[in-house]
VOGU-3710 file (C-alpha; in Angstrom, 3 decimals, decimal comma):
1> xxxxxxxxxx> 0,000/0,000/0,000  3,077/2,249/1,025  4,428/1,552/-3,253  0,977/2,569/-4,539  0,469/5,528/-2,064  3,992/6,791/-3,154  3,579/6,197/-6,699  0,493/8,205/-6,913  2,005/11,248/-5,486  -0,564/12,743/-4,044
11> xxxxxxxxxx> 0,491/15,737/-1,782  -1,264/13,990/1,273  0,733/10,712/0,935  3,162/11,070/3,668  0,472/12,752/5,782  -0,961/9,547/6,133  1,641/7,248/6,194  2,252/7,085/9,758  -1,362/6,504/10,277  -0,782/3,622/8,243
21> xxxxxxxxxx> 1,859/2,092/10,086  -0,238/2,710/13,361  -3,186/1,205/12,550  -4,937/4,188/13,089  -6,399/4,874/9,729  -9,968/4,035/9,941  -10,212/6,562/13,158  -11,959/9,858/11,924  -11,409/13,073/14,275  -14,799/15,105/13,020
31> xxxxxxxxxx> -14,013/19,137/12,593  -16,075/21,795/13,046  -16,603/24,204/10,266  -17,698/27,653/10,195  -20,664/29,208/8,049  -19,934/31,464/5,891  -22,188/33,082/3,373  -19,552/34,319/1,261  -18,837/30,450/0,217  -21,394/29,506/-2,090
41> xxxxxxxxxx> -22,832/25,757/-1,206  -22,135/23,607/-4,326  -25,520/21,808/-3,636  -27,446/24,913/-4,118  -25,885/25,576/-6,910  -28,616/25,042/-9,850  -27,576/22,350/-12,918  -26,481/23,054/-15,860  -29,010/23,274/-18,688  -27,827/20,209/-21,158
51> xxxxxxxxxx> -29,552/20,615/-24,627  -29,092/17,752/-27,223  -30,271/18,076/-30,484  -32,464/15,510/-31,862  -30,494/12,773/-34,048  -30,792/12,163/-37,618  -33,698/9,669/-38,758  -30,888/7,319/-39,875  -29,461/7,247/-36,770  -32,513/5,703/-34,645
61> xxxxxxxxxx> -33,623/3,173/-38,075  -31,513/1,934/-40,232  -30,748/3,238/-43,898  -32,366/0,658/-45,936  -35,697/0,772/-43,364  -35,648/4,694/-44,019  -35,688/3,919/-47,714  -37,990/0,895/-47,708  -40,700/3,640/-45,592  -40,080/6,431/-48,769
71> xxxxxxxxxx> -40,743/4,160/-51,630  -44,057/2,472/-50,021  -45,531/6,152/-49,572  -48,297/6,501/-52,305  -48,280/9,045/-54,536  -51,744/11,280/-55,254  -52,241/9,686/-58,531  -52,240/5,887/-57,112  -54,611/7,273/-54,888  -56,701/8,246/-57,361
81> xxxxxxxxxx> -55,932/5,191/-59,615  -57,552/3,008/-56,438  -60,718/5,305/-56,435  -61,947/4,733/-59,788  -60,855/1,003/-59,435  -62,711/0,746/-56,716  -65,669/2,708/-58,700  -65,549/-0,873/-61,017  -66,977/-2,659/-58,447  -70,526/-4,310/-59,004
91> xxxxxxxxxx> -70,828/-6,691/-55,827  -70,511/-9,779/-55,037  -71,494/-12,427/-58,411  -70,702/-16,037/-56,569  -73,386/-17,222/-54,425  -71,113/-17,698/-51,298  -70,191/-13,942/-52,145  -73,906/-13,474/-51,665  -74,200/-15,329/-48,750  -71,384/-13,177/-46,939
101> xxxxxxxxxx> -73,209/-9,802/-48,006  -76,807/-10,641/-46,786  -75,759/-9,282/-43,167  -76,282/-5,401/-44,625  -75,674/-2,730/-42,274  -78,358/-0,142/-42,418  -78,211/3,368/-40,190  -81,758/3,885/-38,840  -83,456/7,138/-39,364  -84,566/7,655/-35,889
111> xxxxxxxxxx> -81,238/6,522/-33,805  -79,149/7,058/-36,441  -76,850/3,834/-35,495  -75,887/1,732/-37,779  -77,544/-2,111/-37,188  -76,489/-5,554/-39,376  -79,379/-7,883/-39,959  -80,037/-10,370/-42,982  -82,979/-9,341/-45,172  -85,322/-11,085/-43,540
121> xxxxxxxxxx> -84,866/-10,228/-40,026  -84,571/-5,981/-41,493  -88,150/-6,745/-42,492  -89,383/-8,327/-39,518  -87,626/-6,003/-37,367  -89,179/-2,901/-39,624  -92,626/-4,163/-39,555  -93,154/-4,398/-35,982  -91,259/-1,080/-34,934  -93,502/0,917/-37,313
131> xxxxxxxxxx> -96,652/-1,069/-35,394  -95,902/-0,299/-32,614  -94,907/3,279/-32,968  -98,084/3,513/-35,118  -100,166/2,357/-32,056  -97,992/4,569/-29,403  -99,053/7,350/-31,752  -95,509/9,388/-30,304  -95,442/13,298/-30,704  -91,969/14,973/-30,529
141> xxxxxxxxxx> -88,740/13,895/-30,161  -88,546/13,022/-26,755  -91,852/10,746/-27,229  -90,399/9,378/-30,528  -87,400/8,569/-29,057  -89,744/6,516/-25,823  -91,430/4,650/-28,273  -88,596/3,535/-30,357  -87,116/1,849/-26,972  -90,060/0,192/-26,446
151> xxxxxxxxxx> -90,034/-1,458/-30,207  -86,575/-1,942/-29,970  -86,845/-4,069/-26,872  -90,162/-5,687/-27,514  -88,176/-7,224/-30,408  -84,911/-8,542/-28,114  -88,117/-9,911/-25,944  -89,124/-11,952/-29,107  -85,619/-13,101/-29,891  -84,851/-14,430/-26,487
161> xxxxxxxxxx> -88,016/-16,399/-26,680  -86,576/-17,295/-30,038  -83,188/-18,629/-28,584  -84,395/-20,131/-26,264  -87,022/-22,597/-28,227  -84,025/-22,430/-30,974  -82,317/-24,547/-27,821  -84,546/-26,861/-27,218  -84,883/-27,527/-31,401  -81,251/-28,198/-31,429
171> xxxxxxxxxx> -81,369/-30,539/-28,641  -83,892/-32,247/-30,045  -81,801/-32,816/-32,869  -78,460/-33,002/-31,946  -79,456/-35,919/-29,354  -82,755/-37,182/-30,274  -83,631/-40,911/-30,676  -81,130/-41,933/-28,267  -82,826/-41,782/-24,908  -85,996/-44,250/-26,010
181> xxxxxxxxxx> -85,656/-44,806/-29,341  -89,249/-46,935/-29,341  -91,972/-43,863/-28,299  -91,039/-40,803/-30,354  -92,698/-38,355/-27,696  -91,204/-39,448/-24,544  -87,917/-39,172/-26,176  -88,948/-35,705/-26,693  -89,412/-35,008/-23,369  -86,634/-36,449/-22,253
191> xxxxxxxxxx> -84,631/-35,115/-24,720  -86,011/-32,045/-23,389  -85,454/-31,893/-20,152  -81,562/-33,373/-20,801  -81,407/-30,375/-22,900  -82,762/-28,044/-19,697  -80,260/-29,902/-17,402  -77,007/-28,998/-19,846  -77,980/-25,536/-20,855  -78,923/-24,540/-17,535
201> xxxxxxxxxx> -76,803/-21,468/-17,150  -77,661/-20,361/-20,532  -81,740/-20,215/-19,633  -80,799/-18,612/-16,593  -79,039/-15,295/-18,323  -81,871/-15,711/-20,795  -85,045/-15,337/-18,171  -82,380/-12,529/-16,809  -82,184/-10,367/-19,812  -85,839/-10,944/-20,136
211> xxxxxxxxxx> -86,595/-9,608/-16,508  -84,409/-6,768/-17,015  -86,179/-6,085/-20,670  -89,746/-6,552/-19,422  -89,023/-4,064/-16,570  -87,676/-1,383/-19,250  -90,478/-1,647/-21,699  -93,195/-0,931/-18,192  -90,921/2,093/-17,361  -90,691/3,357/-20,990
221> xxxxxxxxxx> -94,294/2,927/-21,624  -95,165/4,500/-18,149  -93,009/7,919/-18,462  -94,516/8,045/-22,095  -98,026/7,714/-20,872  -97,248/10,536/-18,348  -95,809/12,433/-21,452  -99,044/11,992/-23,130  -101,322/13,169/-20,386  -99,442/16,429/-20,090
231> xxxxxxxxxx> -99,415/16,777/-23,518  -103,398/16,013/-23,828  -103,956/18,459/-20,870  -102,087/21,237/-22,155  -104,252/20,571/-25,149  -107,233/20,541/-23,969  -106,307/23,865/-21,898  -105,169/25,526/-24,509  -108,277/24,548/-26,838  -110,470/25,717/-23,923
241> xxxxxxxxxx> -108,631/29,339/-24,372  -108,927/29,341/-28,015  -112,821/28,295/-27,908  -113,612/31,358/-25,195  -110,928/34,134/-27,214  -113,192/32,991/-30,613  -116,602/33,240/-29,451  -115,497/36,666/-27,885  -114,156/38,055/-31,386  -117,521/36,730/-33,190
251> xxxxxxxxxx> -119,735/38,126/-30,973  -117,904/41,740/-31,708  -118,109/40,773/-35,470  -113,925/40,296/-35,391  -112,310/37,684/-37,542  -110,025/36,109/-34,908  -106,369/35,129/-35,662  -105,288/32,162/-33,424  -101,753/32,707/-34,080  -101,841/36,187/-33,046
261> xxxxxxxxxx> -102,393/34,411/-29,392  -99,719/32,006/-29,476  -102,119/29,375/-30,706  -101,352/26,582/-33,230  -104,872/25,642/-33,480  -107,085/27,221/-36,975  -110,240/28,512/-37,044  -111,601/25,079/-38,151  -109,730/23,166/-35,520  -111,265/25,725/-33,132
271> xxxxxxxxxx> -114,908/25,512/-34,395  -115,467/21,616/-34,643  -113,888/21,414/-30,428  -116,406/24,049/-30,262  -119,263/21,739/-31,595  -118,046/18,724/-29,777  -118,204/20,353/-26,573  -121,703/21,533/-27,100  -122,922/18,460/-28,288  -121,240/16,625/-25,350
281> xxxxxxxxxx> -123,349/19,008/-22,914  -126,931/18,283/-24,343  -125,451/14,703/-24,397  -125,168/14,455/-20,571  -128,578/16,448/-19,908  -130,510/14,328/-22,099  -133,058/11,899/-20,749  -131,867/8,306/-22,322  -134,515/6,093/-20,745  -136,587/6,388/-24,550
291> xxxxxxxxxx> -133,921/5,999/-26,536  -134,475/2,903/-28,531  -131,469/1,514/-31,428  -132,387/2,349/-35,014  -131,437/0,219/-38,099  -130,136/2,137/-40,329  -129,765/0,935/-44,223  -126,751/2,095/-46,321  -128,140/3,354/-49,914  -126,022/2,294/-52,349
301> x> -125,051/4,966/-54,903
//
């Protein structure tokens, strides 16, 4: 240690020598220093600011992938080479080519999302949404938008009852015949109920989602009832007003403009609630206990 110590020449070396030789080298006297403010503390001191400027492209990927990248960029006229290519097409001709394009997607006019059925199912699907919104008889968009839920899931109703007796029908004939072979109907039922036994969890999520569905088409079709009833008694109120503002303006031999009022009701409109409600009142002061059912014939023209 004494060689390497003197061959380093450090100006401390024969300071410690003797401490060496001792023994006492790993004893530390600790010192006491002063503060002074005048001696800036190195820690304090902020860092210096180290800006490196970003390397080439070649330096992070190699040449040959930098060139590979430049000649697979298309240029504007490929692009439009591909568009009028793609103009060419006239559908599929095979019939598997046909049988991969019957599930069309189709946005829906009301939602706006964009649903894939086959052909058949579209029409199914169409025909009972525009029934039932027909018989919901919706007005605006917020009562448009209640009676689409309730088509929607009125048909996800049908189509878990569907599933589930599509179940059953594959049971029956992925395993029928086997369980007694000699009466036809009793291996049905057994078939049946082996059927119930292995898809067990399967008809349990299905009676779920049909809970859960059944419980969303009796709040949908409750809050658009409400909807209704406010609607018809604003109506009605509003009709009321109309009637009274009407018969005031005739009596003073004034035409009367609805719309003036805030009304979106016409003279017409106003006239026949007019004759209803008159007709209603001699209706419920009229003695029925004479009133006998005519036959009436239809005269043909």
């Amino acid at each position: 240690m004494e060689r390497s110590i003197r061959r380093c020449g450090t100006p401390f070396g024969d300071s410690i020598l003797p401490a060496i030789r001792s023994g006492n080298f790993f004893v530390h006297s600790p010192r006491k220093y002063s503060q002074d403010s005048r001696i800036p503390n190195p820690c304090n001191a902020p860092a210096p600011l180290v800006v490196r400027s970003c390397p080439p492209a070649t330096a992070i990927f190699p040449p040959a992938v930098v060139a590979l990248n430049r000649e697979n960029m298309i240029s504007d006229k490929q692009v439009e080479a591909n568009r009028n290519n793609a103009l060419l097409s006239t559908g599929p001709k095979t019939e598997e080519g046909k049988k991969r394009s019957s599930m069309n997607a189709l946005r829906h006019g009301i939602t706006g999302q964009v649903t894939t059925m086959t052909d058949e199912d579209r029409a199914a699907h169409d025909k009972l949404s525009q029934a039932l919104i027909q018989s919901l008889a919706p007005e605006g968009a917020m009562e448009i938008q209640l009676a689409q839920r309730i088509a929607t899931d009125s048909w996800r109703l049908n189509r878990i009852s569907a599933v589930e007796d599509n179940l059953f029908a594959l049971g029956l004939q992925e395993n029928g015949g086997r369980l007694c072979p000699d009466n036809e109907q009793v291996d049905a039922a057994l078939t049946a109920a082996r059927v119930f036994t292995m898809e067990s969890k399967t008809l349990q999520l299905l009676t779920l989602y049909e809970q859960r569905l059944n419980r969303a088409v009796q709040k949908n079709l409750a809050l658009l009832q409400s909807l209704q009833a406010t609607r018809k008694a604003e109506h009605d109120a509003a009709m009321k007003e109309a009637a009274a503002l009407l018969k005031l303006s005739e009596m003073k031999g004034l035409e009367y403009i609805p719309a003036r009022d805030g009304f979106v009701f016409s003279n017409d409109q106003i006239h026949a609630a007019i004759d209803r409600s008159q007709r209603l009142q001699r209706a419920s002061t009229a003695d029925f206990t004479k009133y006998k059912p005519r036959k009436f014939q239809t005269l043909a023209a």
